[in-house]
N, C-alpha and C positions, 0 to 999 in steps of 0.2 A: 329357685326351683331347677336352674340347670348350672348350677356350681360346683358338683360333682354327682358320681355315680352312686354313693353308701346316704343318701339322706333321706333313704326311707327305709322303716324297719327290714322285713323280709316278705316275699312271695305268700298268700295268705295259704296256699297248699301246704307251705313249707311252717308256717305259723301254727295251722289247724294241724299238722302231725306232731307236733313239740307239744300241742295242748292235750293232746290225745293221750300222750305217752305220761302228763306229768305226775300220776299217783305211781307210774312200774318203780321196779327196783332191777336194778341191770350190773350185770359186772362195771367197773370202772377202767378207766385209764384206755381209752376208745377199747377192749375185748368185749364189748359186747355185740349182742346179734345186728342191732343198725349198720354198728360202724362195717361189720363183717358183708350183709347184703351191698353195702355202698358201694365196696372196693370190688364185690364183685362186678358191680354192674360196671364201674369204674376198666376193669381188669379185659371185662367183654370188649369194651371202646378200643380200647389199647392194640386189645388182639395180642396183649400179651401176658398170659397166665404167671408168670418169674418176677412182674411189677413190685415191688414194698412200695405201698399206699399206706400213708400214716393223715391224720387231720389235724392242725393247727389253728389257733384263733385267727390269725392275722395276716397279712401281707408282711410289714417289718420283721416281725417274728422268724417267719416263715425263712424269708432271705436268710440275717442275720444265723438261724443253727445251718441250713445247709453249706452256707460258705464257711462256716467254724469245720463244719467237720470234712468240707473237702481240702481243704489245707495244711500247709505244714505252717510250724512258727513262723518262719522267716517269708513266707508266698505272701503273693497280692494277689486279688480279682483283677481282670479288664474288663472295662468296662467302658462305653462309649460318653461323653462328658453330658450329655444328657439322661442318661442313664437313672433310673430312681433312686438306686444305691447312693449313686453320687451326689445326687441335688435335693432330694427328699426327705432323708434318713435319718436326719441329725447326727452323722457318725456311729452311728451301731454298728458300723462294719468296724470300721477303725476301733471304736471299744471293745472288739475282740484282739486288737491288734496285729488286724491284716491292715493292708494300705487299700486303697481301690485303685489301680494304675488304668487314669484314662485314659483313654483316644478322641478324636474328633468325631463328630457325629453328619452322618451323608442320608440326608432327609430322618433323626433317628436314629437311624440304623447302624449297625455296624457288618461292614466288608468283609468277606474274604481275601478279598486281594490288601486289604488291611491288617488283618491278622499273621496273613503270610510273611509281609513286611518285616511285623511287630516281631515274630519268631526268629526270622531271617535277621534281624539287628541283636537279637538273645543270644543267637550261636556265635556270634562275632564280639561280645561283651567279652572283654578281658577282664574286669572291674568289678564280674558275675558275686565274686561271695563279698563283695559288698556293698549291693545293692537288694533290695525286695525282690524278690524273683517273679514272677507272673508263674500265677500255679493250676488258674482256673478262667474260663470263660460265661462271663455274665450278659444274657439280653435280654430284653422282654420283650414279648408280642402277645398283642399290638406294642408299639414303641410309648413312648412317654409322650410323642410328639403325637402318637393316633396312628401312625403310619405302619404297615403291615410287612413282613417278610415271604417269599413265596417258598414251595418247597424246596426249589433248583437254590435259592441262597442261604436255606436255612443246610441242608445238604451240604452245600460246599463248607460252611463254618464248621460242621462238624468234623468233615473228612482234613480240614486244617489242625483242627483242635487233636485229633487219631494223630495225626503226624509228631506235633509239639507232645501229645501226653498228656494235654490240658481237659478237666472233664468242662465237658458245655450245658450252662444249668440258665432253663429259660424260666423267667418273673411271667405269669402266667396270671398274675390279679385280675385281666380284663378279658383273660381269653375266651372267655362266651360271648365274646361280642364280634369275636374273628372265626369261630366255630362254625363255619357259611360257606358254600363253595362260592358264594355270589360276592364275598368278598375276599376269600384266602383259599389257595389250594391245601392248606396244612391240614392235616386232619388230625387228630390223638395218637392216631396209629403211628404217624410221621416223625409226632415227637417222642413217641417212646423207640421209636426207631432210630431219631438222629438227635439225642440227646443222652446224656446221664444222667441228667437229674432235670423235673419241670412242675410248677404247681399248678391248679386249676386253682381260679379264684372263685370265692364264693361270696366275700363279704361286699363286692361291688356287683354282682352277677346272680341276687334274687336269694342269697342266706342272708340270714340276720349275723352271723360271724361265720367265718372260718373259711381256710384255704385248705385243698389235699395236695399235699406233698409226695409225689412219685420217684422215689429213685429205682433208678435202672441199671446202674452200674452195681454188679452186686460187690465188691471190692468196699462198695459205701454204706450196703444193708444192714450189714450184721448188728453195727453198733448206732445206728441212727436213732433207734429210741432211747437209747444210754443218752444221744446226746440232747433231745428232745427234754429230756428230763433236765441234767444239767442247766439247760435254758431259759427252764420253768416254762414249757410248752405242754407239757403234759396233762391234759386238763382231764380231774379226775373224774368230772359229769361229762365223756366224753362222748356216752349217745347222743349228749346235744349239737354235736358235729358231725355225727354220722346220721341224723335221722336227715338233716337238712339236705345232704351229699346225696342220700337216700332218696330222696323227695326229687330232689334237680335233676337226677341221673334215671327217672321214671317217666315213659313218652313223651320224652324230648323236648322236656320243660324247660332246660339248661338252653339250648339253641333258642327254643322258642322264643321265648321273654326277652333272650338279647340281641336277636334278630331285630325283636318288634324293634326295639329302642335304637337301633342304626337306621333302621326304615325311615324314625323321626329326627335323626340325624342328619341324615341328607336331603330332606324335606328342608328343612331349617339351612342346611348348607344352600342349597337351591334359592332360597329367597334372598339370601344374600349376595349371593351371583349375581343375580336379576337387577340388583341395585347398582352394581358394578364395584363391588365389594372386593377385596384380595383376601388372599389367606397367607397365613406361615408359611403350613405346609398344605400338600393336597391330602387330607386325610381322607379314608373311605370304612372309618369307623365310628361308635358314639362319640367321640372328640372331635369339636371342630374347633378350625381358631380365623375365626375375619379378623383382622386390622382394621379397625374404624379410628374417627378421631378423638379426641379426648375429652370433647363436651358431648358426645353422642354417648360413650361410653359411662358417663355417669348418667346419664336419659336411661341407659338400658341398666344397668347399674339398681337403680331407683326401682322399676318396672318387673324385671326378670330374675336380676343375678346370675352372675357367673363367675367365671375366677377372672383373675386379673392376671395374666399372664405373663407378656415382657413387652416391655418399650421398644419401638421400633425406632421412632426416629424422635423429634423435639415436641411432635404432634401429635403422632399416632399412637397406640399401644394396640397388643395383639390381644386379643380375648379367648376364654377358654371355654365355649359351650358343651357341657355335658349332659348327654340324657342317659335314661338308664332301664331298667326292666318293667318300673312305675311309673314312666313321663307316660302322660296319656294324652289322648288325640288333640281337647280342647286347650292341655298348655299349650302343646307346639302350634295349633290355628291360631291362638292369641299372639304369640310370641312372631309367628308368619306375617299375620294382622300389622301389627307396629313396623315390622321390617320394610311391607307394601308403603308404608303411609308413609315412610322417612322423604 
């Protein structure tokens, strides 16, 4: 029950309007009036009326066309070595025949003062036309690891990225779960401000599928549904993506639901403290991760589920609790329950 965020269908509001809608007949290929209300409400958030808001099934998807179409043949993405792209993907970036060019990862996260670096070693490549070039800037927040960027660092990445020419494109799968001033100063507005291109997730964050895909750079507009299609992202029942956008984007059900699910987050993080538990990282979103030891770990394993996440040392391994928009009160007091008892 807390092994990731997508294991239960979708938000029953978001359910009951898809059932509502299912005898219409609607233009295809997201034009019709759903997808069109979504973007607007979407476009309100932003505070910026110039946004190209398109809707995709998926996270992988999602990534995968935007970095096709920010690139030239010969460009890589950076991306931090934790990075989703890099570890999660199964190479769908590289099957486009870009590289991913990592870096090291500082809680997650990737620096500016790392970027700067990275550029500052570019200018100086004698070797330049024969190597991948770095074309583009990839993060995600929250990070892979849970861990959060504020606005002062999401800010400086970008004004790095201005300098280089690189467009900065943030993975945005969980970002209702960062959507909080109680946990991230970022707001929508921030990222259409300090970004090129960003998605909101939806298939972890209360839809039953899809992410909206925001480009901001309009250099990247014009042709983005050309490329969408290309990808076979185009999906031709696309009110089914717009009603749900529609649904999440109406009194602040999107925040709501993902708020809840960090509330029980840190409930559950809490109890683990209390044991005298450690973590990876300090996360302060639905991901957490204690380090327990390896026979406790199949106890909970047995009991709760979670991910399995990485070996720490010959004994311990890190664990990966996730909740999500539908963990409700009675799992997380059971799951608290056993934690007291250990």
């Amino acid at each position: 029950m807390f092994s990731n965020d997508y294991l239960s269908g979708c938000h029953p509001i978001v359910l009951d309007a898809i059932v509502q809608s299912n005898m219409e007949q609607t233009a295809g290929y997201g034009k019709d009036d759903y997808c069109e209300r979504a973007r607007l409400k979407i476009k309100e958030k932003l505070q910026k009326k110039d946004a190209d808001i398109h809707f995709l099934v998926g996270g992988t998807q999602t990534n995968k066309i935007v970095i096709e179409t920010f690139l030239r043949p010969y460009q890589g993405v950076i991306a931090v070595e934790t990075g989703h792209i890099a570890t999660h993907e199964t190479g769908a970036i590289e099957a486009t025949g870009h590289k991913v060019l990592t870096i090291p990862e500082i809680n997650g996260k990737l620096t500016a003062k790392q970027l700067e670096a990275y550029y500052e070693a570019e200018c100086h490549n004698h070797m330049h036309e024969h190597m991948v070039s770095p074309g583009m800037v990839y993060i995600s927040h929250p990070t892979e690891l849970g861990t959060v960027y504020t606005r002062e660092e999401l800010k400086a990445i970008y004004e790095v990225c201005q300098k280089a020419g690189w467009p900065l494109f943030v993975d945005g799968a969980r970002l209702g779960y960062v959507l909080n001033e109680r946990i991230s100063d970022i707001t929508l507005a921030d990222l259409a401000k300090y970004t090129d291109a960003f998605y909101i997730g939806g298939t972890k964050c209360g839809a039953m599928m899809g992410e909206a895909a925001v480009i901001m750079n309009p250099h990247y507009q014009k042709d983005f549904r050309s490329m969408i299609k290309r990808g076979g992202g185009l999906l031709a029942k696309g009110r089914l993506l717009g009603i749900q956008f529609d649904c999440l984007f109406s009194d602040h059900l999107y925040e709501d639901i993902c708020y809840e699910a960090v509330r029980y987050a840190l409930q559950i993080k809490k109890a683990f403290e209390e044991k005298g538990i450690q973590f990876l990282v300090d996360s302060t979103t639905n991901q957490q991760f204690p380090i327990v030891p390896d026979e406790l770990a199949k106890e909970l394993q047995l009991a709760f589920g979670f991910s399995l996440w990485e070996k720490v040392d010959e004994k311990n391994t890190a664990l990966r609790y996730c909740t999500s928009w539908a963990t409700t009160p009675n799992e997380v007091l059971e799951l608290i329950g056993f934690i007291h008892s250990l």
